[in-house]
C-alpha positions as CSV (number, residue, x, y, z in Angstrom):
1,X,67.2,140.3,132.2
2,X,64.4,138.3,133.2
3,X,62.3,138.7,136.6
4,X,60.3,135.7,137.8
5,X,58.3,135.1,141.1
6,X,58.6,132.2,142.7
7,X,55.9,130.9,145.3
8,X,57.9,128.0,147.3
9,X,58.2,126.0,150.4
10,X,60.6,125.8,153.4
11,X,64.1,124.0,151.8
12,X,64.2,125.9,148.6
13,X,67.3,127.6,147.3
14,X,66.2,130.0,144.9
15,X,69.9,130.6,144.0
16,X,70.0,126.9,143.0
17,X,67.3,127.5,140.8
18,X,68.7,130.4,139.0
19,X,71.6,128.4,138.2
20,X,69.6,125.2,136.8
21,X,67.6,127.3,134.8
22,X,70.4,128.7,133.0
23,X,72.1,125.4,132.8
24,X,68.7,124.2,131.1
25,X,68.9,127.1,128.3
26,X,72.2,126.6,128.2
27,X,73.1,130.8,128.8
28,X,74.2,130.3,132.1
29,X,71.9,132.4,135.3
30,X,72.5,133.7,138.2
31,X,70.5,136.6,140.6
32,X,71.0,140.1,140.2
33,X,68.5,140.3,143.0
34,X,66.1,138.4,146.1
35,X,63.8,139.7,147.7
36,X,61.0,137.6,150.2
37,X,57.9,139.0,149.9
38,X,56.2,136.2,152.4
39,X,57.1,134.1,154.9
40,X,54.5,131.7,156.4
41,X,51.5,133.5,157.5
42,X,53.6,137.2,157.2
43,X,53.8,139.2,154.2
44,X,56.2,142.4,153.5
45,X,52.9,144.4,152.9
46,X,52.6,143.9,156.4
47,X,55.9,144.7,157.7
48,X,55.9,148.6,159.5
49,X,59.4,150.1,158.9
50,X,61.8,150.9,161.3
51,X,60.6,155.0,160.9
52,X,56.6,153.9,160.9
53,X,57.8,152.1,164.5
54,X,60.0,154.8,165.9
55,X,56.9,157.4,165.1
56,X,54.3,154.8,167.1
57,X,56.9,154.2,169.6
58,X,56.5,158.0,170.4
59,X,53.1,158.4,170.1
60,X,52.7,155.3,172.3
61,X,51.4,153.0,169.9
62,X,53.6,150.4,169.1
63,X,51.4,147.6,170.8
64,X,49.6,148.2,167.9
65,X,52.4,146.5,165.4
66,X,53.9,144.3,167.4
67,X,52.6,140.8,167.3
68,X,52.8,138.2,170.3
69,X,55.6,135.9,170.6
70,X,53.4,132.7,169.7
71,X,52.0,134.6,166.5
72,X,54.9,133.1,164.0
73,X,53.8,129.8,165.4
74,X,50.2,129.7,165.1
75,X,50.9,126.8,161.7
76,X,52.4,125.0,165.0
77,X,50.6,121.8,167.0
78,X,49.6,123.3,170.4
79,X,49.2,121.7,174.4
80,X,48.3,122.8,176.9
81,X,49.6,121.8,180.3
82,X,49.0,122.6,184.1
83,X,50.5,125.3,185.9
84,X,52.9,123.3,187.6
85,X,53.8,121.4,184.3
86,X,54.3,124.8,183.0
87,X,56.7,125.8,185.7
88,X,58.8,123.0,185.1
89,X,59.2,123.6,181.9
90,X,60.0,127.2,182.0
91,X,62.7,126.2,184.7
92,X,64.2,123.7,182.3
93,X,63.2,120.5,183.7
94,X,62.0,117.4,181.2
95,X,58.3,116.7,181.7
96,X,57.9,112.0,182.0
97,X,56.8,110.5,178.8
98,X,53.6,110.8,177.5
99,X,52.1,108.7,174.8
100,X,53.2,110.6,171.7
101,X,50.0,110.8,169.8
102,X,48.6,112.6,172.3
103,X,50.8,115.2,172.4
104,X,50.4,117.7,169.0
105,X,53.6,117.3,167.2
106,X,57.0,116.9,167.0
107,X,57.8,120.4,168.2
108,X,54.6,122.6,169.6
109,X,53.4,125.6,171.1
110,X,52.3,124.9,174.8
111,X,50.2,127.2,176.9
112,X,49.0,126.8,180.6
113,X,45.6,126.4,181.4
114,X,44.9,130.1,181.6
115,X,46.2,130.8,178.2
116,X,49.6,132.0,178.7
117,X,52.2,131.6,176.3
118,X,54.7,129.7,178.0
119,X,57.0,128.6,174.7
120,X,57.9,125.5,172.4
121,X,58.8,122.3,173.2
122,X,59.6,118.8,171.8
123,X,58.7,115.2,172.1
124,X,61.8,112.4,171.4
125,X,61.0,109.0,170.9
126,X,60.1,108.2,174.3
127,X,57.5,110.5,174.5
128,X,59.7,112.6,177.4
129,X,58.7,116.4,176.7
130,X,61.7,118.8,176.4
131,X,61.5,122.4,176.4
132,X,63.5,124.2,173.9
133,X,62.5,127.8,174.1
134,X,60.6,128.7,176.8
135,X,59.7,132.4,178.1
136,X,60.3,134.0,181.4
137,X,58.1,134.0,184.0
């Protein structure tokens, strides 16, 4: 049996590798066992167990584990964008093309001017903004 870590990007079948390892050694691989210790900025020593949350859910604590809806994003461009923008986009509605370098990225995080979390969007070709997941109001 042999245990190896692997430390890897977005796109990586760790399965796959088992198996061209083995093919390189010629002994044939495959995983007994996987286990994701990380995923972008979160990390299992992190994580609270589904007992830990039930205890600080009855003592009235679990704002104190659960992150904000933008905190798996935070590697993530960012814009923000008027109230009424913001509206608009919560309700669905296309925002008119900007010039794409001057919107973040591809897909980003976008906030209204006072800091609210208002979901993720993305920018085609034309530069027309599109909301794909956007929070209630």
């Amino acid at each position: 049996l042999l245990s190896v870590r692997v430390h890897c990007g977005p796109g990586t079948y760790v399965r796959s590798l088992a198996r061209d390892i083995g093919e390189a050694t010629g002994c044939g691989a495959h995983l007994a066992a996987l286990r994701r210790t990380a995923s972008g900025s979160f990390r299992v020593e992190s994580a609270v167990t589904l007992q830990e949350l039930e205890t600080l859910a009855q003592a009235g604590l679990v704002e104190e584990v659960i992150l904000a809806p933008d905190e798996g994003l935070a590697g993530s461009g960012a814009a923000i964008v008027t109230v009424e923008r913001g509206q608009r986009l919560r309700h669905g509605v296309t925002l008119p093309p900007v010039a794409r370098e001057s919107w973040p990225a591809a897909a980003a995080r976008v906030y209204d001017a006072g800091g609210s979390f208002l979901g993720v969007t993305r920018v085609d070709e034309s530069g027309r903004i599109w909301p794909l997941k956007m929070l209630p109001d």
